[in-house]
C-alpha positions in Angstrom: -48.4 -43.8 52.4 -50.8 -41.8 50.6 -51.4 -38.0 50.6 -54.3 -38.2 52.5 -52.9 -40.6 55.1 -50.1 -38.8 55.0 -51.6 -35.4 55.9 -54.4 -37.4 58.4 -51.1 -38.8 60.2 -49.3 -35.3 60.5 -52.6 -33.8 61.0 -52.7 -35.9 64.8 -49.5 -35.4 65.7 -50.8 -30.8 65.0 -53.6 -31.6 67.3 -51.3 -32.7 69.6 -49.0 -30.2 69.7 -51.2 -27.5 70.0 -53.2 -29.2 72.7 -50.2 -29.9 74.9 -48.9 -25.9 74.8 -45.5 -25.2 73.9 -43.5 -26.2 76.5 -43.6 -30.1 77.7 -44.7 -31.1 81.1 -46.9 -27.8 81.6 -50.5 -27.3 81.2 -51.5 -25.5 77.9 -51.3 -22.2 77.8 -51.5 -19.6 74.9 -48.8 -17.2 73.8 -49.9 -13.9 73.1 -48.0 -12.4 69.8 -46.0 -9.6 69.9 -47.3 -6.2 69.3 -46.8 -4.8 66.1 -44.9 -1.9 67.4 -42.8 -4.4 69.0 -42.2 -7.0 66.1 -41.3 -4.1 64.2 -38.7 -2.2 66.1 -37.1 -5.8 66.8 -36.8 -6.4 63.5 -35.6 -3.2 62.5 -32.7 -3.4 64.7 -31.8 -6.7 63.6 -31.8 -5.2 60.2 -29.1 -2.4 61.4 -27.1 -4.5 63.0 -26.9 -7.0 59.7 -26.3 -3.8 57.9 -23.6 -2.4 59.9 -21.8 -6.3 60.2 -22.8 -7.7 56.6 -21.6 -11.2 55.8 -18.2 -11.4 54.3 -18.2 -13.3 51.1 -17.3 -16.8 49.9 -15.4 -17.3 47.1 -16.6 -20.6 46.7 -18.2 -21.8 43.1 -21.1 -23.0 44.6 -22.4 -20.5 46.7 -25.5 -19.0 47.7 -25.7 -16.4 50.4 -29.3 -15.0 52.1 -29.9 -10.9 51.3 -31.5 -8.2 53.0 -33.4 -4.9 51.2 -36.1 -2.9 51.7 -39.4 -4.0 50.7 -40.1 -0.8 49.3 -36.7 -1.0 47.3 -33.0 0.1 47.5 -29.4 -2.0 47.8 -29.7 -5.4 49.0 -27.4 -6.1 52.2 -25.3 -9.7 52.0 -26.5 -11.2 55.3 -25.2 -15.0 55.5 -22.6 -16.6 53.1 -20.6 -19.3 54.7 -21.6 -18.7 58.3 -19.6 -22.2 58.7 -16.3 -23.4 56.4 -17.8 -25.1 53.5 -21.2 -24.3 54.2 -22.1 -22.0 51.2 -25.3 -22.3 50.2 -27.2 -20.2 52.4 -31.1 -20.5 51.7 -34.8 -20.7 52.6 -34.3 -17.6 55.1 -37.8 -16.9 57.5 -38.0 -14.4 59.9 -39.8 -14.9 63.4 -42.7 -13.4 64.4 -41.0 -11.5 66.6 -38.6 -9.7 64.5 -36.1 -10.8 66.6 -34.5 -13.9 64.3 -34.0 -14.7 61.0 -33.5 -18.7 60.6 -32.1 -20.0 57.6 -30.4 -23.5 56.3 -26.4 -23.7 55.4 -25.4 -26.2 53.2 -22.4 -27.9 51.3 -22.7 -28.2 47.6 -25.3 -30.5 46.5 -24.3 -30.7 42.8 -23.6 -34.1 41.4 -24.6 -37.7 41.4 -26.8 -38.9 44.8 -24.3 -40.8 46.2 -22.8 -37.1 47.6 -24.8 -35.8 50.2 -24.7 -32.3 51.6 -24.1 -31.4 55.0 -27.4 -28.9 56.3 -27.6 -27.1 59.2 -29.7 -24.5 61.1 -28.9 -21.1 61.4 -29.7 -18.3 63.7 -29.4 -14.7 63.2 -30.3 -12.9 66.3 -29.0 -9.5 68.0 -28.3 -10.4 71.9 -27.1 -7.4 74.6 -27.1 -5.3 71.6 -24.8 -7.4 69.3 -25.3 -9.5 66.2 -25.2 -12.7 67.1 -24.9 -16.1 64.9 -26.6 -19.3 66.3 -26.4 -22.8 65.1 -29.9 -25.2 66.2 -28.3 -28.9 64.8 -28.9 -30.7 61.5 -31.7 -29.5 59.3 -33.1 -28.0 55.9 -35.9 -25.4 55.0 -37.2 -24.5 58.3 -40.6 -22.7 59.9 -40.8 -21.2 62.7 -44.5 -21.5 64.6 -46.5 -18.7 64.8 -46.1 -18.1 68.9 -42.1 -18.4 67.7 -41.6 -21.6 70.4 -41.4 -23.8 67.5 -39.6 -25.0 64.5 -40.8 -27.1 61.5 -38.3 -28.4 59.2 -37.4 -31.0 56.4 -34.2 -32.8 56.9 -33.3 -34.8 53.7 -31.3 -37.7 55.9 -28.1 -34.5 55.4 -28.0 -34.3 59.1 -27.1 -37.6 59.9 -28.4 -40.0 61.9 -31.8 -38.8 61.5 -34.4 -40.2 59.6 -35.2 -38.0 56.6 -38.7 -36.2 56.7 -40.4 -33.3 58.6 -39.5 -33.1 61.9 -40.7 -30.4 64.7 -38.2 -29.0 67.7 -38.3 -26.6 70.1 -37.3 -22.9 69.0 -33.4 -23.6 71.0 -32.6 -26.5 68.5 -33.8 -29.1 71.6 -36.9 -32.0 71.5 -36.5 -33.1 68.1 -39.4 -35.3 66.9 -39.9 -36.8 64.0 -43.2 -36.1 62.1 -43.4 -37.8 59.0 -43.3 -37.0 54.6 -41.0 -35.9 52.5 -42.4 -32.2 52.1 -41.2 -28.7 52.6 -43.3 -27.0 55.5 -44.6 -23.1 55.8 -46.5 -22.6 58.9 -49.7 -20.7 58.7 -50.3 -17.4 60.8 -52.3 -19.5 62.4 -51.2 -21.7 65.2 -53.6 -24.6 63.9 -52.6 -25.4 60.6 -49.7 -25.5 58.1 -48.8 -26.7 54.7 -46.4 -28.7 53.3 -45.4 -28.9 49.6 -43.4 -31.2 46.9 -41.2 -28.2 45.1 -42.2 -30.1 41.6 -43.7 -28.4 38.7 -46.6 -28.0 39.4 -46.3 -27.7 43.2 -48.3 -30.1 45.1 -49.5 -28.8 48.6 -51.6 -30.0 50.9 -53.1 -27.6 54.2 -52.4 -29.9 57.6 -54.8 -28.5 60.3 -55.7 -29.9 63.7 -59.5 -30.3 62.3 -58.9 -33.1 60.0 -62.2 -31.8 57.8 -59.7 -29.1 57.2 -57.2 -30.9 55.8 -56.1 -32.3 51.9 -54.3 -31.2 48.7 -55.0 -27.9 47.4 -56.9 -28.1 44.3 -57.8 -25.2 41.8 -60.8 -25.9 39.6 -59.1 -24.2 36.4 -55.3 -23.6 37.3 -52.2 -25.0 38.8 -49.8 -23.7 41.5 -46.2 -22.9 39.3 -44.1 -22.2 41.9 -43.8 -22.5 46.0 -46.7 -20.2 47.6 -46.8 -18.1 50.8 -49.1 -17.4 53.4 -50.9 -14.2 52.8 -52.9 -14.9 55.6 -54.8 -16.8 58.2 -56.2 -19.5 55.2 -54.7 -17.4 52.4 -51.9 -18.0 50.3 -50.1 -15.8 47.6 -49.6 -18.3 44.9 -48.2 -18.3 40.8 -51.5 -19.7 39.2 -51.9 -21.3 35.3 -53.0 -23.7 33.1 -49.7 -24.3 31.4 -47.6 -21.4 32.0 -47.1 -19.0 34.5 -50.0 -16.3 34.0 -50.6 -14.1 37.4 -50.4 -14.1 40.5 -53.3 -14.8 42.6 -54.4 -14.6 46.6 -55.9 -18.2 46.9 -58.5 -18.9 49.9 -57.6 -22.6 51.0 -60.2 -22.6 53.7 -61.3 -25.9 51.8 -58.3 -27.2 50.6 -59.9 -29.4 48.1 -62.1 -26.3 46.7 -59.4 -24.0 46.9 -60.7 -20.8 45.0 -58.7 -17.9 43.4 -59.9 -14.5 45.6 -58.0 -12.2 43.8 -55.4 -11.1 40.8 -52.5 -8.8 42.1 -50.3 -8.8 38.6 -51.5 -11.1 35.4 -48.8 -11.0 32.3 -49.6 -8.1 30.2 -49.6 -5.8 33.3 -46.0 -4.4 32.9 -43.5 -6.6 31.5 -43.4 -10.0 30.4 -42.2 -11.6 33.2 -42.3 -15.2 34.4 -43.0 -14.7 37.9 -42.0 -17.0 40.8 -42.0 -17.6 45.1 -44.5 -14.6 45.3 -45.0 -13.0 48.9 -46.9 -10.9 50.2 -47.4 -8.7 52.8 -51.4 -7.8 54.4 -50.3 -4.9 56.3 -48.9 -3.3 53.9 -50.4 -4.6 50.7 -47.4 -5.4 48.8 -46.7 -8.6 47.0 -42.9 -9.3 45.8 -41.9 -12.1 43.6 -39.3 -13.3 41.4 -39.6 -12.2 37.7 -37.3 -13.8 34.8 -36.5 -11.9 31.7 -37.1 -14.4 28.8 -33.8 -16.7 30.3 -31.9 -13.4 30.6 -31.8 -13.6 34.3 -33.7 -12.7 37.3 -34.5 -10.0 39.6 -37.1 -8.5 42.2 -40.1 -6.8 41.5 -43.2 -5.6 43.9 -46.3 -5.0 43.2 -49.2 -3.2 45.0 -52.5 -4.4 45.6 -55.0 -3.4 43.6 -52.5 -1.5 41.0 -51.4 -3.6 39.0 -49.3 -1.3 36.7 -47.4 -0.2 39.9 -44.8 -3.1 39.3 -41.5 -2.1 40.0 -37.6 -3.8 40.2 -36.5 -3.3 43.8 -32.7 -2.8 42.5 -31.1 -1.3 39.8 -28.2 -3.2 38.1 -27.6 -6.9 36.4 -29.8 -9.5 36.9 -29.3 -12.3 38.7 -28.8 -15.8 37.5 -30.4 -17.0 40.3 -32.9 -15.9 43.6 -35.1 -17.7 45.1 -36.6 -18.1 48.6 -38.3 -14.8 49.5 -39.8 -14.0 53.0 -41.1 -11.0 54.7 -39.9 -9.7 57.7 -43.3 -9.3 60.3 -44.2 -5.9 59.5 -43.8 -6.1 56.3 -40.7 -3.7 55.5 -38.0 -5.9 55.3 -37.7 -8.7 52.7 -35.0 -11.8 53.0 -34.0 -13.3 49.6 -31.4 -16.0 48.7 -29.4 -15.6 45.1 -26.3 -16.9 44.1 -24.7 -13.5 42.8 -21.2 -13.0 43.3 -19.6 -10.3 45.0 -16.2 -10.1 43.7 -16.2 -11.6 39.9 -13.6 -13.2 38.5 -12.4 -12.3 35.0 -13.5 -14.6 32.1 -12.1 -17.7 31.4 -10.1 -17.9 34.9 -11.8 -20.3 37.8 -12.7 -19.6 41.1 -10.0 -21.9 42.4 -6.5 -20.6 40.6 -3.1 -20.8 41.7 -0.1 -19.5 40.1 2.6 -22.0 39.8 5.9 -20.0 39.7 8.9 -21.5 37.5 11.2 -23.7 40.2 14.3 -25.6 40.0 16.8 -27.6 42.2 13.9 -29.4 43.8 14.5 -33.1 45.7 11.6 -35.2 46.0 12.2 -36.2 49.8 10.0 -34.9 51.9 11.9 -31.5 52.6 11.0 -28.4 51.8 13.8 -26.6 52.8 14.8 -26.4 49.3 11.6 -24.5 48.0 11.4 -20.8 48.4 10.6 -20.0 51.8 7.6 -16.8 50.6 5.8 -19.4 47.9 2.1 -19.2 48.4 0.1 -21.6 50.5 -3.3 -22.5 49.5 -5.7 -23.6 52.0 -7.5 -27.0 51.2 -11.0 -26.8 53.4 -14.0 -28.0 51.2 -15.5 -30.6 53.0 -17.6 -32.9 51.8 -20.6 -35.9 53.0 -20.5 -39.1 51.6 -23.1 -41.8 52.8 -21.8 -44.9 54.2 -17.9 -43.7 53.7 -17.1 -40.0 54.4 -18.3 -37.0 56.7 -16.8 -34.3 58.6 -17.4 -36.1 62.0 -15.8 -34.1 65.0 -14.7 -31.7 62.4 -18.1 -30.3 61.3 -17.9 -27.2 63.0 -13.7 -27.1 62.6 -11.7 -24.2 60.6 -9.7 -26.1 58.2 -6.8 -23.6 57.8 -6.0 -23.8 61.8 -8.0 -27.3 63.4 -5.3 -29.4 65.1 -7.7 -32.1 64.3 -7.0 -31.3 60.8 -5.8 -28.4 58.6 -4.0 -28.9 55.5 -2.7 -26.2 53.0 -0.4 -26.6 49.4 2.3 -24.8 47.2 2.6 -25.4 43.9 5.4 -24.4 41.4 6.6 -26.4 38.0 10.1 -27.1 36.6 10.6 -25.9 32.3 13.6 -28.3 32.6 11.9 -31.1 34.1 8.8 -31.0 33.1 7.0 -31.8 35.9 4.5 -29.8 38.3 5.7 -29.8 41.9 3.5 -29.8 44.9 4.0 -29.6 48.6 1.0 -31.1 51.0 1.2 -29.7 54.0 -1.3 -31.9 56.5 -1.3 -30.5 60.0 -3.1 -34.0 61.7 -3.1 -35.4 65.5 -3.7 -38.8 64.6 -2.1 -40.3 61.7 -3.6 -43.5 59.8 -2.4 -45.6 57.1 -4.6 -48.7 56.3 -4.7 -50.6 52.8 -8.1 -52.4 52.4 -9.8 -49.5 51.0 -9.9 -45.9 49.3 -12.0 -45.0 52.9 -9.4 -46.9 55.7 -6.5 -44.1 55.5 -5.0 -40.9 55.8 -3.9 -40.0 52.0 -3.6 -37.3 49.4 -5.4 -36.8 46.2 -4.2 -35.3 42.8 -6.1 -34.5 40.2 -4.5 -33.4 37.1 -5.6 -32.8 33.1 -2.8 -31.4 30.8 -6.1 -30.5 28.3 -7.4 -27.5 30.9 -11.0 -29.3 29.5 -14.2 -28.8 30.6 -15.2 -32.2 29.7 -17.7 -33.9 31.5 -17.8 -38.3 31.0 -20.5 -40.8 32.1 -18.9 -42.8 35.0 -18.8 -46.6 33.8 -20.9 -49.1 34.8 -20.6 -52.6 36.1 -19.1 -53.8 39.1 -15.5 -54.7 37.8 -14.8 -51.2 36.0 -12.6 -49.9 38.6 -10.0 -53.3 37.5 -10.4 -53.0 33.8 -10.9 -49.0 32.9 -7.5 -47.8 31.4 -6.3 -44.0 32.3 -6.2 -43.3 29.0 -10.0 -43.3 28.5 -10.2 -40.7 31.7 -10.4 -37.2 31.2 -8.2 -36.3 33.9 -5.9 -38.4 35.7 -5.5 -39.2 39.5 -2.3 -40.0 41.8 -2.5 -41.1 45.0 -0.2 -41.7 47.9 -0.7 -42.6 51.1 1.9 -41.5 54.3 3.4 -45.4 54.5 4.6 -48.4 52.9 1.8 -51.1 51.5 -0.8 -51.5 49.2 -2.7 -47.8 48.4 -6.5 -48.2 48.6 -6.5 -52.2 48.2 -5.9 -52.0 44.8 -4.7 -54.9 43.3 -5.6 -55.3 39.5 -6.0 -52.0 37.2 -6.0 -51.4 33.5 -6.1 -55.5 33.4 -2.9 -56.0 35.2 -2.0 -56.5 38.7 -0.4 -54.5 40.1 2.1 -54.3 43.4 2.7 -51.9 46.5 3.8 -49.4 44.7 3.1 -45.6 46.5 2.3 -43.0 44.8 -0.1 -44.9 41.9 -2.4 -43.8 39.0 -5.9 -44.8 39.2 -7.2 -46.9 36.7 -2.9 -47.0 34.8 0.8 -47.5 35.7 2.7 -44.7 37.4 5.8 -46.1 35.5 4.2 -45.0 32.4 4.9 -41.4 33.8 7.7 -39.2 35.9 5.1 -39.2 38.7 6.7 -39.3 42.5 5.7 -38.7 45.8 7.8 -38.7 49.1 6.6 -38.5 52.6 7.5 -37.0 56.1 5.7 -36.4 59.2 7.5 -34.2 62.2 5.6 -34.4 65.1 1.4 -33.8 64.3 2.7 -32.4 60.4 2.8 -34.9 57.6 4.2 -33.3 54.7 3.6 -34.8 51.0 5.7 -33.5 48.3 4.7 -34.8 44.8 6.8 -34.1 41.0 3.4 -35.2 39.2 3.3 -35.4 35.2 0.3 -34.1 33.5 -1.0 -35.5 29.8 -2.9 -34.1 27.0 -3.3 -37.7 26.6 -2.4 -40.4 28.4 0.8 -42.1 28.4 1.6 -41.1 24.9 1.5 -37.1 25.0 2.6 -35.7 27.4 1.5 -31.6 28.6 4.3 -29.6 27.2 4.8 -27.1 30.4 5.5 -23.8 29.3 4.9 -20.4 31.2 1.3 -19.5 30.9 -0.2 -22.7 30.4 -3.3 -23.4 32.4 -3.5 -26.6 33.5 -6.3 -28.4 35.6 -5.6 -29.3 39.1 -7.6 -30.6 42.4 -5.6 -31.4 45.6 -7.7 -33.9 47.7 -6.5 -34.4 51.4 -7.7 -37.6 53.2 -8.1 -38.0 56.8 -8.8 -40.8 59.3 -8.8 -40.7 62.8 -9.7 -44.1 64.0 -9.0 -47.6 61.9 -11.1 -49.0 60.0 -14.3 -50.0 61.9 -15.9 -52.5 59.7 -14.8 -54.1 56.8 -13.2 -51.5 54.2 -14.4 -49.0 56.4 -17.4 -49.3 54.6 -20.3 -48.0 57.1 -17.8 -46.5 60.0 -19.8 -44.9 62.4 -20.5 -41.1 61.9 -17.4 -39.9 64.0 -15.1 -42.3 62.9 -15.8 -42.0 59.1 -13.1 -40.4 56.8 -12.6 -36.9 56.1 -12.7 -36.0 52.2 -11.5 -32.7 51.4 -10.9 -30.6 48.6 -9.2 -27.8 47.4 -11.2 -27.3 44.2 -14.8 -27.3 43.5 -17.6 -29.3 45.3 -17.5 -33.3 44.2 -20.0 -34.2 41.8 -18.4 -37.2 40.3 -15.0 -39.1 40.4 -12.9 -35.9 39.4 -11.0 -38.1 36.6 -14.4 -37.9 34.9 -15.0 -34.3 35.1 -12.4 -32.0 34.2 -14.4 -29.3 34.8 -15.1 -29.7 38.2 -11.2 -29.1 38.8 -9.6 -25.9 39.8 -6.4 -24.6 37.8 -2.9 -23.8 37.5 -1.5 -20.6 36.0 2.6 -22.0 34.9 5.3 -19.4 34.5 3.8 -16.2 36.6 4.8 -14.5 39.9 3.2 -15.2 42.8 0.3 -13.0 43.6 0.6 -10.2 46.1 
């Protein structure tokens, strides 16, 4: 469809919204806003109670949580940072009209190649019978809400399956979700009639969507670009990053005729202050602050504000180190509160160590059986609960809103210790689980465990191969970190027949992509009632099968633990395609998937050999 079809079509479907009022079935009616006074002292309770109950932080590697500060400056307040397990990237915070909710989108990590798609949902913060309250509205990505606050606009990127990716509207509760159409971010105007949509590309494409389809079309600048997503600044104005090739002020732009769009004023140009490159600009009429994003020659970012009509008034909002990352800025209705989402750390961990570390304490006397009465009774357990989405295959299904460290559906934990003598790493799986599966068509047809090992502690990164026969003729050797698996019965593990170029038999645990008899690898199984305990004496490589990881106290070596989980067989063929609830569960201990771990040895966690247990 084209852009102007595209807004034509979307610009209908306004019309029709407006026209019908904002409830269905009633005659249309308009919805007074809130008086200021009001808006205000809603949203400066809500920003007390956030204070008083800030969000406790993640110490997930990906992460991004949603602030809170002053728009006139001061310490910024963490407000959302995993409001669900696994969801940690918090972003694209708006605050209703009202003051009386902030809405932002929680996701899963979205690093990596396609095929690994992020879970989103919808988030409410609200403050009910004077307590903070934490809402969730259903699938869904950077979000609106209208200007009477009865309705949502949001972009769903197919995360929230089944839905069809696009813009979509719903009611302000989460309910009557229709879809719209495009593939755009939406903001809705101040007024009721009209919104805009964007492409977050370089330059951003826009285009205004109003119920008079005159008033429609991209936004076009005679002599500059847009550099970065714009705000409303009011009724047909928009605070926007303008320039030819570069970043070089930020403007107020009239978009009362979209496709003569004209600059109306200059609130900070380059030269003014610092030499910042500035970025998502809001701003504030009431008031007559703007706020934007401003990056220190790639030395990091921060905020600063700037006043109308005094340029040299610009100002950082904080003190302290910049950030590597902040975007999404949004005003609260008055103006005196500004949301912003970075991915800052609260909590850093000292160089050269990775966010997922585990000390693996020296053991000995250990029997690969299944039993682990013969390990010390105070080692460590360390919770495995990063979920992740993969189309076609994998997906939390009736564990999406589950806590992984206590769900009798599925919680699963490890300890981890090594033997000098031996030379081997131990680990105990511990897989609380109701329903127990063991299929062998498929990696996606059965309950199993994952590990992830490389001797090396690399951060290497490899190009997965192509062709369709790799998986039968890539050697381990080649990989940059090597993967055992076992499944909880007897058979063939994950189909696999041929690999390396030789066929292989039944054996449990294997190697991906080599021969488990090249190596002291072994796994042994039991399951007592609804707990299926793996325990694993797995061999790690500097290269593999010829050199072997010499295991000596305070090596670091890499490590991921991967828990699989399937609660119904295998739907279609290879489980390939189960429906939604029935799809496997893939989760992690260490950082979020971005390719086949045995190609990227630095999206592993770690193991420290040879030190005591922490406290």
């Amino acid at each position: 469809m084209t852009s102007r079809g595209l807004v034509g079509t979307i610009s209908g479907l306004l019309f029709a919204m407006v026209a019908t009022g904002p409830s269905r079935g009633q005659p249309a009616q308009e919805i007074a806003s809130p008086p200021d006074n009001a808006a205000a002292r809603s949203a400066r309770e809500l920003a007390e109670q956030l204070r008083r109950y800030p969000a406790r932080p993640t110490s997930a590697p990906d992460q991004m949580g949603v602030f809170l500060i002053d728009a006139a400056g001061g310490l910024a307040t963490l407000i959302a940072n995993e409001p669900d397990p696994w969801l940690t990237l918090c972003r694209s915070a708006v605050w209703s009209s009202d003051g009386k909710t902030i809405l932002f989108a929680a996701s899963t990590s979205e690093q990596g190649e396609p095929v690994a798609r992020p879970i989103s949902r919808l988030k409410t913060l609200q403050v009910s019978d004077g307590r903070l309250t934490l809402g969730d509205l259903g699938p869904g990505g950077d979000a609106d809400f209208s200007p009477r606050g009865d309705r949502i606009l949001f972009f769903d990127a197919n995360f929230g399956r089944p839905m069809q990716g696009g813009l979509w509207l719903m009611d302000a509760d989460g309910s009557h979700r229709e879809f719209l159409t495009g593939q755009k971010r939406p903001r809705w105007s101040p007024d009721v009639n009209h919104f805009m949509i964007m492409l977050m590309d370089v330059p951003t494409r826009l285009s205004i969507v109003d119920v008079a389809p005159e008033k429609s079309g991209s936004v076009q600048l005679a002599d500059a670009r847009i550099l970065s997503p714009p705000s409303w600044a009011g009724a047909t104005t928009l605070v926007a990053v303008i320039g030819r090739a570069a970043a070089e002020s930020i403007a107020l732009v009239d978009v009362s005729q979209p496709g003569k769009s004209q600059v109306a004023e200059i609130l900070w140009k380059r030269g003014d202050g610092l030499d910042l490159d500035p970025s998502f600009p809001i701003y504030a009429p009431k008031t007559g602050r703007c706020v934007f994003v401003g990056t220190q020659n790639g030395k990091g970012a921060a905020l600063y504000t700037v006043e109308r009509g005094k340029p040299r008034s610009l100002a950082r909002l904080e003190n302290g180190d910049l950030d590597a990352r902040i975007v999404d800025l949004a005003f609260s209705p008055d103006g005196q509160y500004v949301l912003f989402s970075s991915d800052r750390k609260l909590g850093r961990q000292a160089p050269g160590v990775r966010a997922q570390s585990a000390d693996a304490p020296a053991l000995s006397g250990i029997t690969i059986d299944g039993d682990l009465r013969d390990w010390p009774p105070a080692i460590p357990r360390h919770a495995i609960e990063n979920m992740h989405q993969f189309p076609f295959t994998n997906g939390p299904g009736p564990r999406e809103h589950a806590f992984l460290s206590t769900s009798a559906d599925l919680s699963a934990a490890f300890s981890v210790g090594y033997d000098p003598g031996e030379q081997v790493i131990y680990i105990a799986v511990i897989v609380r689980d109701d329903t127990l599966i063991v299929g062998h068509s498929s990696p996606w047809d059965t309950d199993a465990v994952e590990i992830h090992v490389d001797g090396l502690h690399s951060a290497t990164v490899q190009e997965v191969p192509r062709g369709a026969n790799y998986a039968q003729t890539l050697d381990a050797s080649e990989t940059v970190a090597l993967e055992y698996i076992g499944i909880p019965g007897r058979g063939r593990v994950f189909g696999i027949e041929v690999s390396s170029g030789i066929e292989r038999g039944e054996d449990n645990p294997i190697l991906q992509f080599g021969d488990i008899k090249k190596t002291k690898t072994r796994m042994a199984f039991r399951r007592v009632g609804d707990v299926t305990t793996y325990e694993w004496a797995v061999q790690a490589f500097d290269h593999y099968p010829d050199k072997p990881t010499m295991l000596v106290a305070g090596a670091r070596i890499g490590l991921d633990v991967v828990v699989l989980d399937k609660d119904k067989r295998a739907q279609t063929p290879r489980a390939f395609n189960d429906p939604d609830p029935d799809r496997q569960a893939w989760v992690s201990w260490g950082p979020a998937w971005r390719r086949l771990k045995c190609f990227d040895a630095a999206n592993l966690g770690e193991i420290v050999l040879g030190r005591a247990p922490r406290p």
